[in-house]
N, C-alpha and C positions, 0 to 999 in steps of 0.2 A: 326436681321436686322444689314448689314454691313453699307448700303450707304441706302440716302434715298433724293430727291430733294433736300434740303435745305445744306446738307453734299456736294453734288455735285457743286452744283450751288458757295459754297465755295470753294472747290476745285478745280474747272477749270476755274472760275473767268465768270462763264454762267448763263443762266436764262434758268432752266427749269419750265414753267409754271405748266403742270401735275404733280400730287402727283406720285411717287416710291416709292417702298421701294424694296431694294436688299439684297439678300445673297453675297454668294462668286464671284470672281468676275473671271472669265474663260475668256483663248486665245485660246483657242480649243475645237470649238464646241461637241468634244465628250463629255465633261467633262463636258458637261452643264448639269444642275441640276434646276428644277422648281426650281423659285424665283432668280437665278440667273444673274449676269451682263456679257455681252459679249461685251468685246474688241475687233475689228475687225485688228489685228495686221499684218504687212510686212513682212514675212519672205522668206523663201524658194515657201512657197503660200500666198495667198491675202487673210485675215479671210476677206472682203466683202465679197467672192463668200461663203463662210459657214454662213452668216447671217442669210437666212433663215432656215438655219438646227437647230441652234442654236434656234430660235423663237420657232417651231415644239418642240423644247426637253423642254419650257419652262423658257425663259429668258425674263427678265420681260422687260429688256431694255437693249439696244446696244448702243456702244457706236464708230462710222463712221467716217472717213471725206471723206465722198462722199455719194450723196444721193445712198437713197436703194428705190426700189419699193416693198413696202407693203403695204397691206392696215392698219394696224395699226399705221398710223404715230405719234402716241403720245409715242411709244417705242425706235423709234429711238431720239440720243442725238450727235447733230452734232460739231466737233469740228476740226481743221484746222488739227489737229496730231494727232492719235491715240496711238503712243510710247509718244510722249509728254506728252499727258492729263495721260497717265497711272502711269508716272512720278510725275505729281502734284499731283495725288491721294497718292503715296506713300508717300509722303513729309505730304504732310497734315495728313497722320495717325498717321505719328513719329512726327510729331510737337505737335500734340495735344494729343498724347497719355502719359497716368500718369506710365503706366507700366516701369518695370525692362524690363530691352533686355537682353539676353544674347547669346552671339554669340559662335559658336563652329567650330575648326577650327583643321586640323590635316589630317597627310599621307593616314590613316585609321581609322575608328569608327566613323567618326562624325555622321552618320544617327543612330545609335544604341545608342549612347550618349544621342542624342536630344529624341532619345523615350523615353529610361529608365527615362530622366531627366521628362519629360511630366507625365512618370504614376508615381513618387516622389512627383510631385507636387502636383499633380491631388489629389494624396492618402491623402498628408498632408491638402489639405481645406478640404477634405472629415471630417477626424477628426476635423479641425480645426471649424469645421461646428457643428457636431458633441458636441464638448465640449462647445459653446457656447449656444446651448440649454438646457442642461443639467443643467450646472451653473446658467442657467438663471431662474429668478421669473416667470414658468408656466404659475401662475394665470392671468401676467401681459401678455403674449402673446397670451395665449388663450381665455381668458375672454374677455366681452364686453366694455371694455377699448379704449381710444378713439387710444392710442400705437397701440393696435392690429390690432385696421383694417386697419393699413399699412402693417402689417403681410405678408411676403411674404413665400411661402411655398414650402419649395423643397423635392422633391419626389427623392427618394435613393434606389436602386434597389438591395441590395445585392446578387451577382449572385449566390453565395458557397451555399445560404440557399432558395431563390425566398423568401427573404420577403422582402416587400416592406414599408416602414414607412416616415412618413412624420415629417419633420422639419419647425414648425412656426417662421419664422425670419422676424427681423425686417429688409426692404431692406438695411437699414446701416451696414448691420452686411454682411453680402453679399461680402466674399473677391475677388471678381472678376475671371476671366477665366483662366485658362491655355494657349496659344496659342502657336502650333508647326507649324515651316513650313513643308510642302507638301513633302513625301516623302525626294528624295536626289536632289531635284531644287535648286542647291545652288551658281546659276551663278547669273548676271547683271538684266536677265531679271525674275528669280524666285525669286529672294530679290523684285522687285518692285513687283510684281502678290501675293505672300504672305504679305507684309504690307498691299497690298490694301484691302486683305481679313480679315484683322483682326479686330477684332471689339471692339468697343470703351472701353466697361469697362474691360477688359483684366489686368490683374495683371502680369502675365509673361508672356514674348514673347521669345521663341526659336529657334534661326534659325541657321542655318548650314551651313557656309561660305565655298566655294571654290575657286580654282584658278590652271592654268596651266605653269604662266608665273608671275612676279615678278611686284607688280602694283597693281592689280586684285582685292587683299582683300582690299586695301586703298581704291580703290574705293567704294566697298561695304562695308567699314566701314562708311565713309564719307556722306553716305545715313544712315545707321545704328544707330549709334552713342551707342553702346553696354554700357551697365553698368558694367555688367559682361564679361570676354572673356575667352575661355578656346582657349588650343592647347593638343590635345589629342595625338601626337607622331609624329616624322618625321622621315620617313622610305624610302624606296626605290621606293616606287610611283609614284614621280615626278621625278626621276632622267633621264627620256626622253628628261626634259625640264631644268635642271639645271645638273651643272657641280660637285655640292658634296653636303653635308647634310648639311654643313656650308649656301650654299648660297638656301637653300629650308628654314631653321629654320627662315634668313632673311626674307623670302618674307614670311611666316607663321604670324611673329611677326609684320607687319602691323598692324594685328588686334588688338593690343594695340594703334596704334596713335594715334587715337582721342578720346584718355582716359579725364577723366576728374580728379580732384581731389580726388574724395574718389570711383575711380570704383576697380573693384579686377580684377585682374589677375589668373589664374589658369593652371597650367599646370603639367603634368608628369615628375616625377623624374626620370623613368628608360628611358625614353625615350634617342638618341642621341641626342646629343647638347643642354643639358640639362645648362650647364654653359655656353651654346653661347648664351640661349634663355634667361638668368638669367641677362647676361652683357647688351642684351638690352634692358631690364628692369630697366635696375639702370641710362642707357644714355637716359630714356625716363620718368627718375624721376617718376616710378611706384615705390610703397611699399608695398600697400596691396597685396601682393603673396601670395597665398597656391598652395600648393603642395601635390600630391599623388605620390605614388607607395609602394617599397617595405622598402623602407628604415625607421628607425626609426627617421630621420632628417626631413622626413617630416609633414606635417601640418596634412594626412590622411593615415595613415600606412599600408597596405596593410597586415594582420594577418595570414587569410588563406581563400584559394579560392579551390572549388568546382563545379565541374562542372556537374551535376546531368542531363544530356540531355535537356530535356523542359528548366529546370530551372537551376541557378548558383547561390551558395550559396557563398556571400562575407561578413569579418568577418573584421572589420577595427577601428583602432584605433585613436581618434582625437584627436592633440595633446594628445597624448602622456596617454591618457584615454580612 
């Protein structure tokens, strides 16, 4: 469950009387998915005229400003703006969310970054799941203990072997979700559509920052507010819309401004403008930096790399170990 009346009814500052409860939250009725929320958004088309397709695919509730005629009128959720309200929603999930953000940002790789980064994560609670049961007093999780029957049980599917076992945890122990955004949506309006789908006990949040023009990423930080920020290279991609690599590294390194005290910086060493993107780190009184590439200077040494077709086998030194 992403949003559910009460989440709502905080978020847009409304009163929905009827219980909801939603999934992800969709601007294009193809992508609707039972359980689902539909925002009925302005674009190129009116999502009012896909309301009802959106209803047929299974959305529990829409979200209008203009009545619909259905007969289900407990589904529809009226509100003066529909890019507005979708706005509040996104706001309200980064206000109240306890999660790490980390934003990724660069010429090429961000969407392959954000995945590998999502199945690293994913892999590390698996273990870290894993080792908490293990270590843990059995007797006290299994047994008729007054602990156990909060017992929460998570079922782990090993795909390599099909065996399936189950893990009794206590819900405290429960490191929360992964969250990646949506494929390579990584403009104004797929920063707010993926916050809003994110759900509440989420541990990290992934998302993948783009931009065509100098501006772009302040603004989607500024909604963001990233803990972590990587910049994975700056290459000739954007050179359509800027005049040299100097003024692309600039408009890259937004995504450091609205750092806070102890957030990290991350970026590539081999990359160009590796010392342009360093100098505005030190004028933006960042210091947690690391670094990767090939060099032994940096923080993740790049050792030896393989590229084996399906897979790529990377061999890397941390500091210097």
């Amino acid at each position: 469950m992403i949003w559910n009346s009460e989440t709502l009814n905080k978020a847009l500052g409304i009163t929905i009387s009827n219980f909801i409860n939603c999934n992800e939250v969709q601007f294009n009725s193809q992508d609707v998915k039972k359980g689902d929320l539909f925002i009925a958004l302005q674009g190129n088309r009116d999502g009012h005229d896909y309301v009802l397709d959106a209803i047929d695919k299974g959305a529990v509730a829409v979200i209008v400003s203009k009545q619909i005629d259905i007969a289900d009128k407990d589904k529809i959720i009226l509100v003066e703006d529909c890019f507005e309200a979708l706005q509040k929603m996104a706001l309200y999930k980064r206000e109240n969310s306890k999660a790490k953000f980390i934003a990724i940002t660069g010429s090429v790789g961000k969407t392959s970054t954000k995945e590998a980064l999502k199945t690293l994560l994913t892999e590390a609670n698996y273990k870290s799941l894993d080792l908490l049961y293990n270590e843990a007093n059995k007797e006290e999780f299994e047994g008729n203990t007054e602990r156990s029957t909060a017992a929460y049980t998570l079922v782990r599917e090993d795909v390599s072997t099909g065996l399936t076992y189950k893990l009794p945890l206590e819900a405290s122990y429960i490191r929360g979700l992964i969250f990646a955004s949506r494929g390579n949506f990584n403009n104004h309006l797929g920063l707010l559509i993926n916050l809003a789908s994110m759900a509440d006990d989420t541990e990290y949040a992934i998302f993948e920052l783009g931009m065509n023009h100098k501006g772009e990423i302040r603004e989607l930080v500024q909604i963001l507010k990233p803990n972590i920020a990587m910049i994975t290279n700056i290459s000739e991609a954007h050179l359509e819309f800027f005049n040299s690599f100097e003024e692309i590294a600039e408009a890259k390194c937004e995504i450091f401004e609205n750092f806070s005290k102890n957030d990290i910086a991350v970026i590539n060493a081999d990359t160009n403008c590796y010392n342009k993107i360093l100098s505005i780190l030190k004028k933006l009184s960042i210091t947690d930096i690391h670094s990767f590439g090939r060099s032994s200077k940096t923080s993740a040494e790049l050792v030896l790399y393989e590229n084996l077709g399906e897979q790529v086998y990377l061999k890397y030194k941390i500091n210097n170990k």
